[in-house]
N, CA, C and O atoms as a GROMACS GRO file, in nm:
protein
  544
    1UNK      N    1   3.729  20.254   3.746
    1UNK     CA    2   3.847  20.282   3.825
    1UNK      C    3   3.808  20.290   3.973
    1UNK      O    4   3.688  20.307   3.997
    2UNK      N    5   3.871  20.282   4.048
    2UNK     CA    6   3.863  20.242   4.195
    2UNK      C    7   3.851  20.388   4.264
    2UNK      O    8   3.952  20.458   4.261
    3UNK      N    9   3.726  20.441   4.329
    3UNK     CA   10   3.768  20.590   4.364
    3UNK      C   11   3.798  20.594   4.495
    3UNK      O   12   3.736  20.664   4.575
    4UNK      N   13   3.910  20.508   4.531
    4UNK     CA   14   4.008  20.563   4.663
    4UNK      C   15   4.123  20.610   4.613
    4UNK      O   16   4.206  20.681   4.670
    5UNK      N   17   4.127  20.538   4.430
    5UNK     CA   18   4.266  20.613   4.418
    5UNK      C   19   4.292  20.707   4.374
    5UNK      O   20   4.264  20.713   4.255
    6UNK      N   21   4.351  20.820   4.428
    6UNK     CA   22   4.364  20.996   4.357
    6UNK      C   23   4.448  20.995   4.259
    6UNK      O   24   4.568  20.969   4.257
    7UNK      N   25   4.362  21.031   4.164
    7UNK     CA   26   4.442  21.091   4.025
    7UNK      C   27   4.576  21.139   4.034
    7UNK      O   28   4.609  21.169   4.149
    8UNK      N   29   4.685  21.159   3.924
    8UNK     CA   30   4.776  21.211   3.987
    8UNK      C   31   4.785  21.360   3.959
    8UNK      O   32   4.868  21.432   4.014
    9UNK      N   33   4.679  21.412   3.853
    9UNK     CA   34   4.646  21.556   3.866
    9UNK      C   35   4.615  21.608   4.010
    9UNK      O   36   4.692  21.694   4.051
   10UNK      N   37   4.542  21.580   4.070
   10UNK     CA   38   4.481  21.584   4.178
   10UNK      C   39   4.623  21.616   4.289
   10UNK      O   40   4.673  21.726   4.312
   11UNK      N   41   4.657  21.506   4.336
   11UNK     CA   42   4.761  21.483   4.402
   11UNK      C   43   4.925  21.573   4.344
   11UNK      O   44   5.031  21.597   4.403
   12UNK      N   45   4.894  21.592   4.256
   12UNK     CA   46   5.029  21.706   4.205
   12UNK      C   47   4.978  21.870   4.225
   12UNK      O   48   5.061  21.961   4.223
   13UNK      N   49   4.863  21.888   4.241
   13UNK     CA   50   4.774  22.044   4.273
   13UNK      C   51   4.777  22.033   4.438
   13UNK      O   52   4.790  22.134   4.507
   14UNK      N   53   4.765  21.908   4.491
   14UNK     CA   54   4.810  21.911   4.608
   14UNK      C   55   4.941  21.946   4.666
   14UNK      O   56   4.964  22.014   4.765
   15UNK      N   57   5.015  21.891   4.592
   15UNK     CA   58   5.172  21.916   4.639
   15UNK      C   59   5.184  22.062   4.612
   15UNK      O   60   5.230  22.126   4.707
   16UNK      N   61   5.146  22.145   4.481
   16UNK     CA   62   5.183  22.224   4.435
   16UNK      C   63   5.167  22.300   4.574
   16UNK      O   64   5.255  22.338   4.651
   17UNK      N   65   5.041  22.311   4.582
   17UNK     CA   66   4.965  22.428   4.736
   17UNK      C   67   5.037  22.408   4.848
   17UNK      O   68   5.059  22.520   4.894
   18UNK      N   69   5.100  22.303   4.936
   18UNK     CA   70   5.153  22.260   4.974
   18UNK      C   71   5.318  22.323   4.968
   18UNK      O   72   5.391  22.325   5.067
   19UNK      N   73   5.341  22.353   4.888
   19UNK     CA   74   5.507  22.414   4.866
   19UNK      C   75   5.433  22.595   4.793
   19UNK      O   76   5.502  22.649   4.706
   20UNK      N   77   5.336  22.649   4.826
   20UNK     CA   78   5.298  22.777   4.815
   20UNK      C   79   5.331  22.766   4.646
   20UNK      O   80   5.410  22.849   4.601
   21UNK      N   81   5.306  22.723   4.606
   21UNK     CA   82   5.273  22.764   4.453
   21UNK      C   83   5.368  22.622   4.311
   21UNK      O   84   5.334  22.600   4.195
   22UNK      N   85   5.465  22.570   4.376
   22UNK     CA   86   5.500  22.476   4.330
   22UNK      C   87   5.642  22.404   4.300
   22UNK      O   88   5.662  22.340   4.197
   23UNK      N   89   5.711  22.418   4.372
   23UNK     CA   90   5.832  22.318   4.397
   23UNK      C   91   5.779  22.156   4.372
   23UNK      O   92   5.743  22.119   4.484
   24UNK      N   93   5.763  22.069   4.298
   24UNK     CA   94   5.768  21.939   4.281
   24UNK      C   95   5.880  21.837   4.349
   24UNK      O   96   5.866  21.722   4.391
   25UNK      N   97   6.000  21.926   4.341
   25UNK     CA   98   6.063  21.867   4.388
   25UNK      C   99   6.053  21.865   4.549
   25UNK      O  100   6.161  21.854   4.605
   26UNK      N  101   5.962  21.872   4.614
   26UNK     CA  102   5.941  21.884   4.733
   26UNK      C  103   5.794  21.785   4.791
   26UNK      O  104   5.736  21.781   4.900
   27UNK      N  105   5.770  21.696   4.628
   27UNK     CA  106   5.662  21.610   4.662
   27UNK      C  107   5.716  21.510   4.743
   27UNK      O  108   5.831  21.469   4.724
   28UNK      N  109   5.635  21.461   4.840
   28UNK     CA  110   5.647  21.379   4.926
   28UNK      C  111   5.638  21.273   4.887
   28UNK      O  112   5.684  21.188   4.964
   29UNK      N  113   5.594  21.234   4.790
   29UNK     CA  114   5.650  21.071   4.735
   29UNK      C  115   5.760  21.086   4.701
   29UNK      O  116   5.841  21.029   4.774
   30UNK      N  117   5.819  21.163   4.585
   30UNK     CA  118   5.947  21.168   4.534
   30UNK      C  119   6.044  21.176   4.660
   30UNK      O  120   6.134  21.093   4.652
   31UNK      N  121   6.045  21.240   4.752
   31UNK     CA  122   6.149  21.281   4.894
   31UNK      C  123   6.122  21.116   4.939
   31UNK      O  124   6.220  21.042   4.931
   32UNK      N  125   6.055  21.086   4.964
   32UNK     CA  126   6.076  20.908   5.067
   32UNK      C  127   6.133  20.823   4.947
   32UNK      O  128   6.238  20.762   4.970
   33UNK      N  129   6.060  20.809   4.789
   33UNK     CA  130   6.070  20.680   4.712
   33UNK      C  131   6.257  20.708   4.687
   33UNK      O  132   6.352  20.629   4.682
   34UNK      N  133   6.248  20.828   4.679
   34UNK     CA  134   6.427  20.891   4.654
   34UNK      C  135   6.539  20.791   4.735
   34UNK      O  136   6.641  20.757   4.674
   35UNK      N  137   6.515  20.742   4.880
   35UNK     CA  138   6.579  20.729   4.916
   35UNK      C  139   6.569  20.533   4.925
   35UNK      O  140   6.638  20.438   4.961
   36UNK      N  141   6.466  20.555   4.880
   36UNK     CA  142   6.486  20.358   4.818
   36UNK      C  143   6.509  20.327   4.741
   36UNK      O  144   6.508  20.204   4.738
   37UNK      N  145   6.559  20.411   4.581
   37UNK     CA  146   6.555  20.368   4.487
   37UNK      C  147   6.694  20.314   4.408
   37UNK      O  148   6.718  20.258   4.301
   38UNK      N  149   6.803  20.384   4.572
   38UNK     CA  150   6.920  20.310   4.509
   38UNK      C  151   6.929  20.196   4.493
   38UNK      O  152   6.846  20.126   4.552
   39UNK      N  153   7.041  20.123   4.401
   39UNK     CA  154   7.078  19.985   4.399
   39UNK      C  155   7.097  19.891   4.503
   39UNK      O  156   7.050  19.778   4.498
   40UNK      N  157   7.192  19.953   4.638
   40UNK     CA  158   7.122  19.833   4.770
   40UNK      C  159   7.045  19.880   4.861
   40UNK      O  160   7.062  19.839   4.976
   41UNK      N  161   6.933  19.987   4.832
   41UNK     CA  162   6.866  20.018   4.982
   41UNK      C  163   6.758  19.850   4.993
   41UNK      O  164   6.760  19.758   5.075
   42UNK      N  165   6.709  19.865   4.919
   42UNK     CA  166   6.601  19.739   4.886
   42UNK      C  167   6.669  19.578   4.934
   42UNK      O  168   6.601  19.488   4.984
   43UNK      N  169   6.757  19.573   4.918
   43UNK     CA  170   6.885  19.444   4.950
   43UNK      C  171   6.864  19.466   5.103
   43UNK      O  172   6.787  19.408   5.180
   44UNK      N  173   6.932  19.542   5.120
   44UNK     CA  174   6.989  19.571   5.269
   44UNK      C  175   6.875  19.567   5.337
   44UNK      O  176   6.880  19.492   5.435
   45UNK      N  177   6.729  19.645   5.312
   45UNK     CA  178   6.633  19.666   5.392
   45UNK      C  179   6.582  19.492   5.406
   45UNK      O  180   6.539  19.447   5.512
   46UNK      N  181   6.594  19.415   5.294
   46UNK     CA  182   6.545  19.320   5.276
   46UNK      C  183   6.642  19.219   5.405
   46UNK      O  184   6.581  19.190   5.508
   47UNK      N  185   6.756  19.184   5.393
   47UNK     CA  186   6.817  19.115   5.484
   47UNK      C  187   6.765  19.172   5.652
   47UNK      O  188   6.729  19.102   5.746
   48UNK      N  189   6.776  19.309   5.647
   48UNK     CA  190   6.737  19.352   5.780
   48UNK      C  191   6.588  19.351   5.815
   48UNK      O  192   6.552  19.421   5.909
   49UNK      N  193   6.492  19.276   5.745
   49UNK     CA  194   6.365  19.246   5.774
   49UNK      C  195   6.363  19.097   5.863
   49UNK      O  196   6.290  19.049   5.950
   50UNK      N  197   6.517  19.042   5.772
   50UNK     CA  198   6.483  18.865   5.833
   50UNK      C  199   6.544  18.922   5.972
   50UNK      O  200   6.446  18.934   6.046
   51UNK      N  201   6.630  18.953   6.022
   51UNK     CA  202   6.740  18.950   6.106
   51UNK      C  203   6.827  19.091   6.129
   51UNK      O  204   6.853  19.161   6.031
   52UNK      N  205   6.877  19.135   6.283
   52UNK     CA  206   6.981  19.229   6.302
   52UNK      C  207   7.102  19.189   6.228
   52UNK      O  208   7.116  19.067   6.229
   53UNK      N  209   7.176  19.242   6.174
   53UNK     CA  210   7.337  19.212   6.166
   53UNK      C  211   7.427  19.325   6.165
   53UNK      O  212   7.427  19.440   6.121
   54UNK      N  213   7.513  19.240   6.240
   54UNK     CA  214   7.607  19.315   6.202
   54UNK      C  215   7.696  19.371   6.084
   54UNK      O  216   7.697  19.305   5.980
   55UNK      N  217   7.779  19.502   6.092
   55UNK     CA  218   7.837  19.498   5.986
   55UNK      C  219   7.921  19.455   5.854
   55UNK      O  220   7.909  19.484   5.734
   56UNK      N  221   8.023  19.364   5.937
   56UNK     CA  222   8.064  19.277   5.836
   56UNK      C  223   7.987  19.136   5.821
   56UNK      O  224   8.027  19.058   5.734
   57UNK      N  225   7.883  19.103   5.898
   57UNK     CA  226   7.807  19.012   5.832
   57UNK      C  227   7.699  19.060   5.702
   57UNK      O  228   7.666  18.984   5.611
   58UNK      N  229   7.664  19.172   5.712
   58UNK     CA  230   7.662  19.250   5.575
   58UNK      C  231   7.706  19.232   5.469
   58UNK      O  232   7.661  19.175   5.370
   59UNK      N  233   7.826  19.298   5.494
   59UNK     CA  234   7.935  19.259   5.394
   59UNK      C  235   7.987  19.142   5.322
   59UNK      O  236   8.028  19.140   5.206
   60UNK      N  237   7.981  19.041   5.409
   60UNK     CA  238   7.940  18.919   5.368
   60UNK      C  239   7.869  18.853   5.270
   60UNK      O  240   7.899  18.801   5.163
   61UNK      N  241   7.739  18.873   5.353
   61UNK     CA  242   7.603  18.862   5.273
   61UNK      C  243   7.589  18.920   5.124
   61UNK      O  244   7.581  18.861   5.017
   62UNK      N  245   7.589  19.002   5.143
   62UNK     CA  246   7.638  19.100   5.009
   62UNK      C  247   7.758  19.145   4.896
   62UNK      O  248   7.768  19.257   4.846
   63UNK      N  249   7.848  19.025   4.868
   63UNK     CA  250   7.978  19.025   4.845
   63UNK      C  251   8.011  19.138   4.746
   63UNK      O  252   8.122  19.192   4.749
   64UNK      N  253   7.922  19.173   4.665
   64UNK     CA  254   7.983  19.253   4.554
   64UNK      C  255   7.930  19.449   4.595
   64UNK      O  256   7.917  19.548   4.522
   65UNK      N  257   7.921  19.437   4.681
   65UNK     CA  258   7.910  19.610   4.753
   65UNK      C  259   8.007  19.596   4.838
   65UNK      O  260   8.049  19.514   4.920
   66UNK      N  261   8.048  19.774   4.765
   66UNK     CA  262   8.167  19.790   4.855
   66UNK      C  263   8.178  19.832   4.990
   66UNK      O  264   8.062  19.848   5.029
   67UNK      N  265   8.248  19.856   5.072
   67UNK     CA  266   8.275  19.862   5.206
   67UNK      C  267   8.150  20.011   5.206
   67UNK      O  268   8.034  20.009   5.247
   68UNK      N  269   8.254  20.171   5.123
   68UNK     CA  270   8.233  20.230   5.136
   68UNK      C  271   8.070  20.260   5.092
   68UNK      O  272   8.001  20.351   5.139
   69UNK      N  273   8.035  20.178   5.011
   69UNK     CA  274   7.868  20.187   4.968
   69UNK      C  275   7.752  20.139   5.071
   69UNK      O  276   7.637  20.173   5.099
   70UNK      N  277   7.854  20.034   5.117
   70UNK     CA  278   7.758  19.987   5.222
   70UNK      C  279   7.745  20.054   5.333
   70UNK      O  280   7.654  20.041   5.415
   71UNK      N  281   7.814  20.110   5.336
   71UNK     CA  282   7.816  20.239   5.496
   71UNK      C  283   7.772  20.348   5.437
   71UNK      O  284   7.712  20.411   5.524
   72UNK      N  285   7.768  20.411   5.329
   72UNK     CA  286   7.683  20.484   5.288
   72UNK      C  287   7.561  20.433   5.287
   72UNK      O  288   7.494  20.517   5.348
   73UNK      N  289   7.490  20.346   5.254
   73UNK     CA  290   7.346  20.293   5.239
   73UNK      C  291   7.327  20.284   5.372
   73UNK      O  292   7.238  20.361   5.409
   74UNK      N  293   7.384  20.212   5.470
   74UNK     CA  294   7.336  20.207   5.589
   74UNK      C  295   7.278  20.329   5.640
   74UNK      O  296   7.165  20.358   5.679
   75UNK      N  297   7.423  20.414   5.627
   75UNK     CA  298   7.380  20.550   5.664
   75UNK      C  299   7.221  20.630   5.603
   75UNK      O  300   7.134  20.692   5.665
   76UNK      N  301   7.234  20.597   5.472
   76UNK     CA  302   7.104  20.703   5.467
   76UNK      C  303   7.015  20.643   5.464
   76UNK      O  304   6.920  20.707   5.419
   77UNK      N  305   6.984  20.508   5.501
   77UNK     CA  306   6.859  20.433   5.578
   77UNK      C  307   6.850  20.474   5.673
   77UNK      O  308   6.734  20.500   5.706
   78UNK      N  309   6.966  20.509   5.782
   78UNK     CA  310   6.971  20.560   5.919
   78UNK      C  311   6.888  20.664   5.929
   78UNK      O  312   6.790  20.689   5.999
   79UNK      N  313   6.973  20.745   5.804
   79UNK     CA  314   6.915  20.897   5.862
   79UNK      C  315   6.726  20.914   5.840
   79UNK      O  316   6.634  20.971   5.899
   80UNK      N  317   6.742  20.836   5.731
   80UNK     CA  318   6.552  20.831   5.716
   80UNK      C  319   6.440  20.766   5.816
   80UNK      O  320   6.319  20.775   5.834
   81UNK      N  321   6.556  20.692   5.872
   81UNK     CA  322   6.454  20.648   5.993
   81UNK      C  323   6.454  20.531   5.988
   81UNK      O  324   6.419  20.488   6.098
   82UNK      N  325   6.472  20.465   5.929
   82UNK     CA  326   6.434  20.299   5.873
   82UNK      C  327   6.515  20.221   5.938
   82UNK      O  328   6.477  20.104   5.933
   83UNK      N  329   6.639  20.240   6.015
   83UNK     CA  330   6.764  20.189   6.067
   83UNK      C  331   6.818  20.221   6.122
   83UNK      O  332   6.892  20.318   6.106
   84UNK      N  333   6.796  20.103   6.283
   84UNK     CA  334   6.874  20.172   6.381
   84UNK      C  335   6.986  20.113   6.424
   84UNK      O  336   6.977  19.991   6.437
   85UNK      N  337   7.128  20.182   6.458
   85UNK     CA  338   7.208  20.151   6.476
   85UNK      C  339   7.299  20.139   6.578
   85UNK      O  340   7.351  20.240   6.626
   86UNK      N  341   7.327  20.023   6.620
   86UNK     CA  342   7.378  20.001   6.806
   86UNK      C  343   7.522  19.985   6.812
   86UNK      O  344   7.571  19.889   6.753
   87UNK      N  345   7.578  20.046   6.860
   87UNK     CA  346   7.735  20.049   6.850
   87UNK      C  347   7.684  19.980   7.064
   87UNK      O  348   7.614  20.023   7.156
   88UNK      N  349   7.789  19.838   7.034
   88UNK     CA  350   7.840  19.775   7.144
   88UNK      C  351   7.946  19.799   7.174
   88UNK      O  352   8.021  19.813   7.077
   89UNK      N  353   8.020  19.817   7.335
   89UNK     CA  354   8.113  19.841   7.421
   89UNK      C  355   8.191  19.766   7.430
   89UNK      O  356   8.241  19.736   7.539
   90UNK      N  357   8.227  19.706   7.302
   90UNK     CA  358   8.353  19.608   7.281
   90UNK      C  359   8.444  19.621   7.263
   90UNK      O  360   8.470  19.736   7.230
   91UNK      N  361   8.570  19.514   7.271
   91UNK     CA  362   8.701  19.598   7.223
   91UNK      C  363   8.754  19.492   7.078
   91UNK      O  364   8.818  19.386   7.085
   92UNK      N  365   8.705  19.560   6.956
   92UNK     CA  366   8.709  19.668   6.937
   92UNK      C  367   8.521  19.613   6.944
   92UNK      O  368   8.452  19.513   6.964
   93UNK      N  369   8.504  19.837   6.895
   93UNK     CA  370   8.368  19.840   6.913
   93UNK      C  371   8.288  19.764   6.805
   93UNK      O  372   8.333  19.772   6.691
   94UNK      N  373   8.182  19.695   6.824
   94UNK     CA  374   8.090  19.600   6.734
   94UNK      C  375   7.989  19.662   6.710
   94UNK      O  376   7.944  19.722   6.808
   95UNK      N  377   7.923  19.675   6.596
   95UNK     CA  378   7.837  19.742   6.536
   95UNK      C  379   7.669  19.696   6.453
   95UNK      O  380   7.674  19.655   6.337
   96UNK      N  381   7.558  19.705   6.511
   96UNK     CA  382   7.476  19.605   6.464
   96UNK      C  383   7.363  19.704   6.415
   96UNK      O  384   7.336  19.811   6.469
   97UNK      N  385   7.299  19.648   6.298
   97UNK     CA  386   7.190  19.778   6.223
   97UNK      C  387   7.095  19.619   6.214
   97UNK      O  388   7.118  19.500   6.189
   98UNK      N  389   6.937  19.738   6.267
   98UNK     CA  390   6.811  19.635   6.269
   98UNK      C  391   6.751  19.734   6.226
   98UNK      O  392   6.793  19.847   6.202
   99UNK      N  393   6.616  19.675   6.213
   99UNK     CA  394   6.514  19.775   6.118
   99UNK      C  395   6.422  19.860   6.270
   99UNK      O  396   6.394  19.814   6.381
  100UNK      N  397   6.397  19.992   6.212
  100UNK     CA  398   6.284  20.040   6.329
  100UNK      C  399   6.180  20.016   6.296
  100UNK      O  400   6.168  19.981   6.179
  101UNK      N  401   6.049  20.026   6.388
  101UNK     CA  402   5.915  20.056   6.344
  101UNK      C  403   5.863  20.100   6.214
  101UNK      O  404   5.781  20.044   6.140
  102UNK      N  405   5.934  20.226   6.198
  102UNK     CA  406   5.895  20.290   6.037
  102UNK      C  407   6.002  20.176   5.947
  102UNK      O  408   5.935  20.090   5.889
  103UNK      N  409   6.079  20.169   5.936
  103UNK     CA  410   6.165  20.035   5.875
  103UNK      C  411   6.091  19.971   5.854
  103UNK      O  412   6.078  19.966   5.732
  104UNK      N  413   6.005  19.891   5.918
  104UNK     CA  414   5.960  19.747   5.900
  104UNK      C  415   5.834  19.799   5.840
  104UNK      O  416   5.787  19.746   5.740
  105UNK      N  417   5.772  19.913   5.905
  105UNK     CA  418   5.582  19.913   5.828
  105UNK      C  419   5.650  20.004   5.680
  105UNK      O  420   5.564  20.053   5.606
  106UNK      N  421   5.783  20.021   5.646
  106UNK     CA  422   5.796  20.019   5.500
  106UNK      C  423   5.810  19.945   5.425
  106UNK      O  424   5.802  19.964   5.304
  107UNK      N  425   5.841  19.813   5.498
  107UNK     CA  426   5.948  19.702   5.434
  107UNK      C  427   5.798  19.617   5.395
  107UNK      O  428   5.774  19.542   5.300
  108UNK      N  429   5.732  19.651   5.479
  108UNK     CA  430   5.562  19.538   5.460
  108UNK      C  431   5.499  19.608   5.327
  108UNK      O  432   5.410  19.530   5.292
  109UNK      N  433   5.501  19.688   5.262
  109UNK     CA  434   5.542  19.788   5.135
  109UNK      C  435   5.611  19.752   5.036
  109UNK      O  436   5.582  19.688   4.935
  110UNK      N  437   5.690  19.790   5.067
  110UNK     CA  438   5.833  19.735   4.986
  110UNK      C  439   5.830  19.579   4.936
  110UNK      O  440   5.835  19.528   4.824
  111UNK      N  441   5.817  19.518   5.083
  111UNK     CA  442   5.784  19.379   5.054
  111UNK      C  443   5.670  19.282   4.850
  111UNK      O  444   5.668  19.186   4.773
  112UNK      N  445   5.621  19.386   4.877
  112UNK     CA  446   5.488  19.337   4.746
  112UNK      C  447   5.556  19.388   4.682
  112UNK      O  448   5.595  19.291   4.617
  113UNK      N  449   5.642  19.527   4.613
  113UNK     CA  450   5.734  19.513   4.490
  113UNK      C  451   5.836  19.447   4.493
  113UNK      O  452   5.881  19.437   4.379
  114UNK      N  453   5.905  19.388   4.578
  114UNK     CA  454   6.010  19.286   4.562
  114UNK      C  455   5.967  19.180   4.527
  114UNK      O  456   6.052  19.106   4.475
  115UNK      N  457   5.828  19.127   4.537
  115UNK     CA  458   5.763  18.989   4.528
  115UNK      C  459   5.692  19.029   4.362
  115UNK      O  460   5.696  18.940   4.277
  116UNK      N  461   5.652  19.116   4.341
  116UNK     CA  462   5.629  19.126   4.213
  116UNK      C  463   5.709  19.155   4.080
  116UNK      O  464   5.676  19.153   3.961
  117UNK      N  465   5.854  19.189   4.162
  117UNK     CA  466   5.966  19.198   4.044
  117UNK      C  467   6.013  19.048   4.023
  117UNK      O  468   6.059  19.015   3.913
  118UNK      N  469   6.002  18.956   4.125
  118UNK     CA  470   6.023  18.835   4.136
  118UNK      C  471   5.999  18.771   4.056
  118UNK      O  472   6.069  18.697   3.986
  119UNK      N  473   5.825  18.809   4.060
  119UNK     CA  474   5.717  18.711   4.010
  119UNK      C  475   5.717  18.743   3.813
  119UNK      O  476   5.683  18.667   3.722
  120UNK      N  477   5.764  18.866   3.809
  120UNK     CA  478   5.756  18.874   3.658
  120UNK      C  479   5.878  18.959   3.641
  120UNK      O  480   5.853  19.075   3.609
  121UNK      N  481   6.024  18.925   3.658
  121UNK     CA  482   6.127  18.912   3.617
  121UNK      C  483   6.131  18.906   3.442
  121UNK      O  484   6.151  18.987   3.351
  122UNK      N  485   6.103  18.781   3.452
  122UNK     CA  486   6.097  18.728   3.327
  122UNK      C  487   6.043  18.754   3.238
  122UNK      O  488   6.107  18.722   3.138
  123UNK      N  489   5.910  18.820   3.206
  123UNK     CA  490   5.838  18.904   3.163
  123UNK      C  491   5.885  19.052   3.094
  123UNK      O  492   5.868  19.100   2.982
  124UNK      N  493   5.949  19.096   3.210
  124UNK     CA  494   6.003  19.234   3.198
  124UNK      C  495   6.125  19.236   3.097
  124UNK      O  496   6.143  19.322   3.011
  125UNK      N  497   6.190  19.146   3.118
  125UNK     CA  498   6.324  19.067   3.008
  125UNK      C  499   6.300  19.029   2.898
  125UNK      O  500   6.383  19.040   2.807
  126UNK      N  501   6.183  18.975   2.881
  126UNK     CA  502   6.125  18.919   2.744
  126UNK      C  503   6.068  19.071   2.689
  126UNK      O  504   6.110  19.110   2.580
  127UNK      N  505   5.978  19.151   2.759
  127UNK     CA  506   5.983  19.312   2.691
  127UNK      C  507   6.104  19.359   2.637
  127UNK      O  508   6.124  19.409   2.526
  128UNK      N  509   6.182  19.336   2.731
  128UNK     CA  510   6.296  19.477   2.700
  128UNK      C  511   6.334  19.386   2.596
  128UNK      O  512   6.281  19.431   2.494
  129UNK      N  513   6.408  19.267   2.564
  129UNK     CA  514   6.451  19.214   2.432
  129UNK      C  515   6.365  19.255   2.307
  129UNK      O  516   6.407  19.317   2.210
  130UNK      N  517   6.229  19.205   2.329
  130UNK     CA  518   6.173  19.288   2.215
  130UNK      C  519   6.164  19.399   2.177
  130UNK      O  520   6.159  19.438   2.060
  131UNK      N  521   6.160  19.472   2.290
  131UNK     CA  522   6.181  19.627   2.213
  131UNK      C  523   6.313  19.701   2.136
  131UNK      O  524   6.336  19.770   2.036
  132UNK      N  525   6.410  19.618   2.294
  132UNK     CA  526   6.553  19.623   2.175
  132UNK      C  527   6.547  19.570   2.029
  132UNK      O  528   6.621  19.625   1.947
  133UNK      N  529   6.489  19.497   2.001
  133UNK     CA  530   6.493  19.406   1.857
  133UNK      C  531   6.430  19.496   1.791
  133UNK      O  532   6.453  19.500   1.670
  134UNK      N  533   6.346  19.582   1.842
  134UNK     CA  534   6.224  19.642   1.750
  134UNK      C  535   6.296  19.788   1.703
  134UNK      O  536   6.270  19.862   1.608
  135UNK      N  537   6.444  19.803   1.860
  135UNK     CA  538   6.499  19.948   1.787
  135UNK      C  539   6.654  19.890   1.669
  135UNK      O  540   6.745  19.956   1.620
  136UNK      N  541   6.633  19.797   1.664
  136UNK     CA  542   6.765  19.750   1.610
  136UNK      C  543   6.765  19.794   1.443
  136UNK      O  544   6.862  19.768   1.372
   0.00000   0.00000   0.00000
């Protein structure tokens, strides 16, 4: 085994000390992965890696999310840091979300599980059928 990588015993006695005796729910992987793991943070972060857009070019892009989901997702990309958001002095006002610094050195991250769900899609589909078959 590779010893840069910490056990996750290790790393959970860490967290524990860390929150004075042990809140888990206060591990710092779980608090960041939490907020990617919805259904479009990964989408959205992904379009906003190629390119700024605006909001209803979003919407667009993305036909089957709703208005209100997508302004929720925006939003709590916002609030995590990952997405910044420029309201222009237009009439009416125009609205454009790009990725920040921390955005993008997540998305270079992020990037290799999107390319590896890609890459074995198919794989993962051919499991789950068999196992369904196997609980049938």
């Amino acid at each position: 085994m590779d010893s840069s990588i910490v056990k996750l015993r290790s790393k959970l006695e860490v967290y524990k000390a860390m929150t004075d005796g042990g809140n888990l729910s206060d591990c710092p992987v779980r608090d960041v992965i939490q907020g990617l793991s919805g259904k479009w943070s990964s989408l959205l972060m992904a379009a906003l890696a190629e390119q700024p857009y605006r909001f209803g070019e979003l919407r667009r892009l993305v036909p089957d999310i709703s208005q209100r989901m997508l302004t929720q997702t925006l939003y709590d990309l916002q609030r995590d840091g990952y997405v910044h958001r420029e309201v222009f002095p237009t009439k009416p006002p125009s609205v454009e979300y790009s990725l920040t610094d921390l955005g993008r050195s997540m998305f270079e991250a992020l990037q290799h599980l999107l390319q590896w769900a890609e890459n074995n899609h198919d794989a993962v589909r051919g499991a789950r059928a068999t196992f369904d078959a196997g609980q049938a």
